[in-house]
C-alpha positions in Angstrom: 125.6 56.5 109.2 123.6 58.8 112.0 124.1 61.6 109.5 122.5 59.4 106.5 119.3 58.3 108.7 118.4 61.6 110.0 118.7 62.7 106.3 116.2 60.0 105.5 113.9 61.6 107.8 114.0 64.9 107.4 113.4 64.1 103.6 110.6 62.1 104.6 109.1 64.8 106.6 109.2 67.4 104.0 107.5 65.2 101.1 105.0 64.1 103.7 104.1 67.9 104.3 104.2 68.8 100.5 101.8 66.2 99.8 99.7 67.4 102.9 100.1 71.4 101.2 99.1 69.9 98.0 95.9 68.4 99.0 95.2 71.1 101.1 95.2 72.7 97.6 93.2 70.3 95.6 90.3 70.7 98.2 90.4 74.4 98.4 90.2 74.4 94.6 87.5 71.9 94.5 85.5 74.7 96.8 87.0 77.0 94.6 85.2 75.9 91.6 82.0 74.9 93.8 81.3 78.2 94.5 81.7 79.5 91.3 78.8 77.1 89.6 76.9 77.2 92.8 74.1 79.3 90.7 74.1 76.3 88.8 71.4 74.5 91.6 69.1 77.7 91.4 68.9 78.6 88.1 68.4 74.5 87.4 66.0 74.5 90.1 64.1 77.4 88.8 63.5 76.6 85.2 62.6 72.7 86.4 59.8 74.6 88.4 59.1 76.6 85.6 58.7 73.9 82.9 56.8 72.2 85.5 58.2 69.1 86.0 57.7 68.7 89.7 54.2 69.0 89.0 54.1 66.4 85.8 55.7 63.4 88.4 53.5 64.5 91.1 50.6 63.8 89.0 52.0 60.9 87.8 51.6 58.9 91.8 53.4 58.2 94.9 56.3 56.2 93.9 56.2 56.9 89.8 59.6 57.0 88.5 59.6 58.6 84.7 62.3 59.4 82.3 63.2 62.9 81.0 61.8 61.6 77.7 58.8 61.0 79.4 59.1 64.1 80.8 59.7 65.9 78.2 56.8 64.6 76.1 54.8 66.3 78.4 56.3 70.0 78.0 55.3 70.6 74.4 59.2 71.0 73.6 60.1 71.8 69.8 63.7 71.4 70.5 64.7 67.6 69.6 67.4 67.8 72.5 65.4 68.9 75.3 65.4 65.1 76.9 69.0 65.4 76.0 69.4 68.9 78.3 66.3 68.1 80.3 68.1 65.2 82.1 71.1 66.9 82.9 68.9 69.4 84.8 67.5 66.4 86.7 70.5 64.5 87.2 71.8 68.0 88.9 68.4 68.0 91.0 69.1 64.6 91.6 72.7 64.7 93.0 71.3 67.4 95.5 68.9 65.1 96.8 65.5 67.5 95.5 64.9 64.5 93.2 65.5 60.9 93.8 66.9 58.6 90.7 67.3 55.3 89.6 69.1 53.4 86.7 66.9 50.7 84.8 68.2 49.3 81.9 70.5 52.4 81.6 67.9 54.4 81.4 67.9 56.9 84.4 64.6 57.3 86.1 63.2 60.1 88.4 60.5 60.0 91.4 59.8 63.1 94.0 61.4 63.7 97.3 60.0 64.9 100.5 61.8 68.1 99.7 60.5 68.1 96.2 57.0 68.0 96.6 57.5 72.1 98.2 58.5 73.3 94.2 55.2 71.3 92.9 51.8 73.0 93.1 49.6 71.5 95.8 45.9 71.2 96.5 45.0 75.1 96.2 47.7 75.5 93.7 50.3 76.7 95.5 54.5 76.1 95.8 57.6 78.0 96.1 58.6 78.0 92.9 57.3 82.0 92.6 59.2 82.6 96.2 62.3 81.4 93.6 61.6 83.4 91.0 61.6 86.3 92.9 65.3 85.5 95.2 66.3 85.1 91.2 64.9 88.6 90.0 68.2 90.7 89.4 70.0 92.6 91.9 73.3 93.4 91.6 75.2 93.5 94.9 78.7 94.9 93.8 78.5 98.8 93.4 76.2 99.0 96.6 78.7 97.3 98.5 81.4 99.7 96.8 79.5 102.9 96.9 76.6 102.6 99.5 72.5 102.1 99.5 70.3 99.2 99.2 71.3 97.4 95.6 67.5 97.0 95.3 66.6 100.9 95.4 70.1 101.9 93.1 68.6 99.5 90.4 65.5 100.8 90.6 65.3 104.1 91.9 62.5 103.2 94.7 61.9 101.0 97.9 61.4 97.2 96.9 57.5 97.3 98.2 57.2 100.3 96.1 58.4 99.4 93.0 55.5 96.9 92.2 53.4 99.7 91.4 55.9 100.8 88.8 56.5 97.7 87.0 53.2 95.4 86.8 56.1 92.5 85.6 57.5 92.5 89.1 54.6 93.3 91.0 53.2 89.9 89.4 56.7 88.0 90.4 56.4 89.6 94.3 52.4 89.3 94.5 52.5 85.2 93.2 55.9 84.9 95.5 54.2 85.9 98.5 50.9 84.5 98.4 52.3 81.3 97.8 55.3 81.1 100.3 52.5 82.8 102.8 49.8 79.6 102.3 52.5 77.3 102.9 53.6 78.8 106.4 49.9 79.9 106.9 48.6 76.5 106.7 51.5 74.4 108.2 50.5 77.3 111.5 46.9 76.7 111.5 47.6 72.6 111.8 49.2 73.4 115.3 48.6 77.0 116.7 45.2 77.3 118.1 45.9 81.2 119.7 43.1 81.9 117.1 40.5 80.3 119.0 39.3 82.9 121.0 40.0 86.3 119.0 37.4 88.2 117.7 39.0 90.6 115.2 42.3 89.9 113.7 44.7 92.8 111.6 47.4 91.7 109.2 49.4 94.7 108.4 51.1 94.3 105.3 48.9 91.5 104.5 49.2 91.8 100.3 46.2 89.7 98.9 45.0 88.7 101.8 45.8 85.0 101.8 47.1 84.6 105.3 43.8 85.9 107.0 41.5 84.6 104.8 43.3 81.1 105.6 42.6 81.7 109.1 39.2 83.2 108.7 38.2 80.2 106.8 38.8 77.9 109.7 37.6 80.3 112.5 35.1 82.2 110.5 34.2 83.7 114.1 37.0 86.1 113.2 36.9 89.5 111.6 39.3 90.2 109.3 41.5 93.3 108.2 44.0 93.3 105.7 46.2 96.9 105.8 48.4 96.9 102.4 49.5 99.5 99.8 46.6 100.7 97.0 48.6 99.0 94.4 48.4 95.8 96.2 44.9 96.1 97.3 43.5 96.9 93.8 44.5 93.8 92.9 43.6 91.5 96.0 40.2 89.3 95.1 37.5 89.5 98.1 37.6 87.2 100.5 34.2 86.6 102.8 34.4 88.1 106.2 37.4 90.7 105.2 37.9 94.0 105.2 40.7 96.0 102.8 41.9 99.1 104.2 44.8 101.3 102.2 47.5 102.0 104.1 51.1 103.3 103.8 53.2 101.5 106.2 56.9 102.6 105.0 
């Protein structure tokens, strides 16, 4: 009878750690399959940016919720089943908390989130929606990791900050992505930092366009400004008042 109830337990034992093993196993292929359609959130994220439709429920007011037929009437779309694939994208954006949605009258409805309103242009026009076009420019990892040097320069041939003066497509993609992620920071800095106060000449080397110290120029217009960059970047900077452009190799 002691023989039979120790059996009992043993056997209890090992089906109680088989079904621990097995989901143990169910998780780590959930994670599994996570990572592998993790690109999923970017690219969705990018070409929402891209068709705009952060910026269409922006404009439509604080608290509009609107449809991705709504949506989609906005994005001159000849494909009949782009409401169809354009709510899928959303409901993606939605389950990752960059949109907010709601059901009426099964009809699913989206409305910005704090996070959301980054990817939509704001009052001088700027987002990071180029900053994520550029992380999603091409680069393949693999054979640097296998044979050695920067994936960027083995694609390529030359330096990252070179290479815009090579290809005007990219130099467009890196100029928009930094001027825009740099007005963002830029502007959130100048709401607290006030080091600026009492300097008379300020250098930004690197600078690109110039957007950083024309920001800061433009509320302490006491300031001189110098922006160093690369000739192929500077040819294409506008002028800003009060700042000088100096050519300058910095690599």
């Amino acid at each position: 009878m002691m023989f039979q109830v120790n059996k009992n337990v043993d056997s209890d034992e090992s089906n109680k750690k088989s079904q621990e093993i097995e989901n143990e196993e169910e998780v780590a292929y959930a994670y599994a399959m996570q990572l592998c359609t993790s690109t999923v959130l970017s690219m969705s994220l990018q070409s929402a940016t891209e068709l705009g439709v952060f910026d269409i429920l922006q404009k439509a007011g604080p608290g509009a919720m609107l449809s991705a037929e709504e949506i989609a009437s906005q994005l001159s779309c000849k494909n009949k089943e782009a409401p169809s694939m354009l709510d899928r994208v959303l409901g993606l954006l939605a389950s990752h908390s960059i949109l907010l949605c709601t059901v009426h009258q099964n009809k699913r409805l989206y409305s910005m989130t704090p996070v959301a309103k980054y990817f939509a242009p704001d009052f001088d026009g700027f987002s990071l929606g180029p900053f994520l076009a550029l992380i999603q420019d091409n680069v393949p990892l693999k054979d640097a990791i296998r044979e050695g040097g920067i994936p960027f320069e083995r694609v390529h041939g030359t330096p990252a900050y070179e290479y815009p003066s090579f290809d005007s497509r990219f130099n467009q993609v890196f100029n928009a992505a930094m001027i825009s992620n740099t007005s963002l920071v830029t502007k959130k800095v100048l709401e607290f930092y006030k080091g600026f106060e009492d300097i008379k000449r300020l250098v930004d080397v690197g600078g690109g366009h110039g957007i950083s110290i024309n920001l800061i120029t433009s509320k302490y217009p006491h300031i001189q400004g110098i922006n160093f960059d690369l000739p192929h970047v500077i040819e294409h900077a506008p002028l800003y008042p009060g700042m000088n452009f100096v050519q300058l190799s910095v690599f």
